[in-house]
C-alpha positions as CSV (number, residue, x, y, z in Angstrom):
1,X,-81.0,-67.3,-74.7
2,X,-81.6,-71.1,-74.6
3,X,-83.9,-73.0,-72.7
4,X,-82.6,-76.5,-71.0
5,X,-84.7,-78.8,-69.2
6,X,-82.9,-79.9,-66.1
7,X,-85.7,-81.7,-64.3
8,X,-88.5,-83.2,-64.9
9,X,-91.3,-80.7,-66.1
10,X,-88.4,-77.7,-64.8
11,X,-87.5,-75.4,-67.6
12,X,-84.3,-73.0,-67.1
13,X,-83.8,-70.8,-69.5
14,X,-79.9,-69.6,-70.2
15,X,-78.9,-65.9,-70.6
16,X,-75.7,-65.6,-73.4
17,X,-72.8,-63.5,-71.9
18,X,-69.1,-63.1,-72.4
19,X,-67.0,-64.8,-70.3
20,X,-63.0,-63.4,-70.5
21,X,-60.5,-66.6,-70.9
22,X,-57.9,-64.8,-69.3
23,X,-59.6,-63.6,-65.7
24,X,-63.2,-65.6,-65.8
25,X,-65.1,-62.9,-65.1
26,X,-68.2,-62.0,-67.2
27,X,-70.3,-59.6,-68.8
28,X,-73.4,-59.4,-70.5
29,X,-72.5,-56.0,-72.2
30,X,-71.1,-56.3,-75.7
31,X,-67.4,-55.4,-75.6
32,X,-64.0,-56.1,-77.1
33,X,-61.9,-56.9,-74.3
34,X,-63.1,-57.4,-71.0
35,X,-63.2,-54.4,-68.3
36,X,-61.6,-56.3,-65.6
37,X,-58.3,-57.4,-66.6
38,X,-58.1,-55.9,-70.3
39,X,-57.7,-59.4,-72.3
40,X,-59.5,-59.5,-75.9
41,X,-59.9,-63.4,-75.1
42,X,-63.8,-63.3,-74.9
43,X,-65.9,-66.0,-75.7
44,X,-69.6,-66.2,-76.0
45,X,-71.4,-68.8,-73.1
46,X,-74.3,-69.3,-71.3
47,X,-75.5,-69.7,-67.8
48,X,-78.8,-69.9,-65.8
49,X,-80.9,-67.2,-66.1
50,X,-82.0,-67.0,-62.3
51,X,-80.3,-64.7,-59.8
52,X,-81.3,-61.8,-57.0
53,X,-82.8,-58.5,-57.6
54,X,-79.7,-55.6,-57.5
55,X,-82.0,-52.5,-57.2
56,X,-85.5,-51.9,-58.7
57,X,-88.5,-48.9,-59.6
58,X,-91.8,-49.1,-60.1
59,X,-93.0,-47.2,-62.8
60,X,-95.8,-45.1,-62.6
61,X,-95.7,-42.8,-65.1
62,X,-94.0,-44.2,-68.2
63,X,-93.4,-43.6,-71.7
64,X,-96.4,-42.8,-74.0
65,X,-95.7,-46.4,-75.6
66,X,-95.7,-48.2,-72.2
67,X,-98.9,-46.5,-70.9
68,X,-101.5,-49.1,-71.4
69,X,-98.5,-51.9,-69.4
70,X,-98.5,-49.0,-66.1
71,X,-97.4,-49.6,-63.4
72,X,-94.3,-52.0,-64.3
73,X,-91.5,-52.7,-62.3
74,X,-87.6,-52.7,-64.1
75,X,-85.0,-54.1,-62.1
76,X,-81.0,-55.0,-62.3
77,X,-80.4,-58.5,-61.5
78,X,-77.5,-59.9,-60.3
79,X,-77.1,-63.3,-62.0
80,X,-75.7,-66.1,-60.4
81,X,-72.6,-65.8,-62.7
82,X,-71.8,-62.0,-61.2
83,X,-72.9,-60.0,-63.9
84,X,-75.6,-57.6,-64.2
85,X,-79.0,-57.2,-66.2
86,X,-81.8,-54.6,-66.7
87,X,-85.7,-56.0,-67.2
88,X,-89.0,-56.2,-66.0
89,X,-90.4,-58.4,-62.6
90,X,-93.7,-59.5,-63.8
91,X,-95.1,-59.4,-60.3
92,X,-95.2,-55.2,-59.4
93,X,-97.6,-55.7,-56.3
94,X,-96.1,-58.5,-54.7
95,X,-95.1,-58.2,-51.1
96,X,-92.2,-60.9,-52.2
97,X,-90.9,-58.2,-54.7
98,X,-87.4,-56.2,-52.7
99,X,-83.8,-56.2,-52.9
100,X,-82.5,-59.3,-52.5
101,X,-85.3,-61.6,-53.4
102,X,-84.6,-64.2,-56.3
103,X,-86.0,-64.1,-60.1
104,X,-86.2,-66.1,-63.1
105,X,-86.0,-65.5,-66.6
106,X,-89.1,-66.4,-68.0
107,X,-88.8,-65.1,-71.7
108,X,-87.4,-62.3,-73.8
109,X,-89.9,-60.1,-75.4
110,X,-89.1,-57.2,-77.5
111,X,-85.4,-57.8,-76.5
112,X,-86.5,-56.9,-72.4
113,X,-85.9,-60.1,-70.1
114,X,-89.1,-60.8,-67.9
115,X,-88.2,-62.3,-64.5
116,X,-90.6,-63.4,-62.6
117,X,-89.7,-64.4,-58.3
118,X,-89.2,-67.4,-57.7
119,X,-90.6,-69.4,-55.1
C-alpha cells in the first residue's frame, strides 16, 4: 500500500492487487493466473483504497487475543476497482455503518486494513 496526495492536505492511500493483462479484471488474492479468463499475464498495480461496504459483523465475542479491542466490526469491501477485501470499520456504533455505505483505507496494522466511513 502507498499513500498519494491528491489534494491539498487529502491523503489516499493505494491498495496493491493484480490486475490480469489479458481480461482487466483484478484481484487482491495472491494467484498465478487469474480466475476469470485463466491468463498467467498478472501484473502487480495499485488503486484507491476507498470503496462500499460488501457485507459486515459486529463482533461481540471474539478471540481471546482480540478481547480487550470487543466489540469490532470486520467487513468485505468492494473497491472501486471490483475486487474484494476483508478488515475492520473503525466506527462499530455508528448509525452511518450498513451495506452500502462508503470506506477508506486509513492504515494497515498487523497486516488488517482499517477503513474508516467516509463522509
Amino acid at each position: 500500500m502507498r499513500c498519494s496526495h491528491p489534494g491539498k492536505g487529502l491523503r489516499m492511500m493505494n491498495i496493491r492487487v493484480l490486475k490480469c493483462s489479458s481480461c482487466g479484471k483484478i484481484s487482491s488474492i495472491p494467484a498465478y493466473f487469474c480466475k476469470s479468463c485463466r491468463s498467467e499475464k498478472l501484473e502487480e498495480t495499485e488503486v484507491p483504497g476507498e470503496g462500499t461496504i460488501y457485507t459486515y459483523s459486529i463482533v461481540h465475542v471474539p478471540l481471546a487475543t482480540h478481547e480487550k479491542e470487543a466489540p469490532y466490526t470486520v467487513a468485505i469491501v468492494e473497491l472501486e476497482g471490483g475486487c474484494k477485501i476483508t478488515g475492520r470499520i473503525l466506527e462499530t456504533s455508528s448509525d452511518k455503518l450498513s451495506v452500502g455505505a462508503s470506506v477508506e483505507v486509513t492504515e494497515i496494522k498487523d497486516g488488517v486494513y482499517l477503513f474508516k466511513l467516509s463522509n
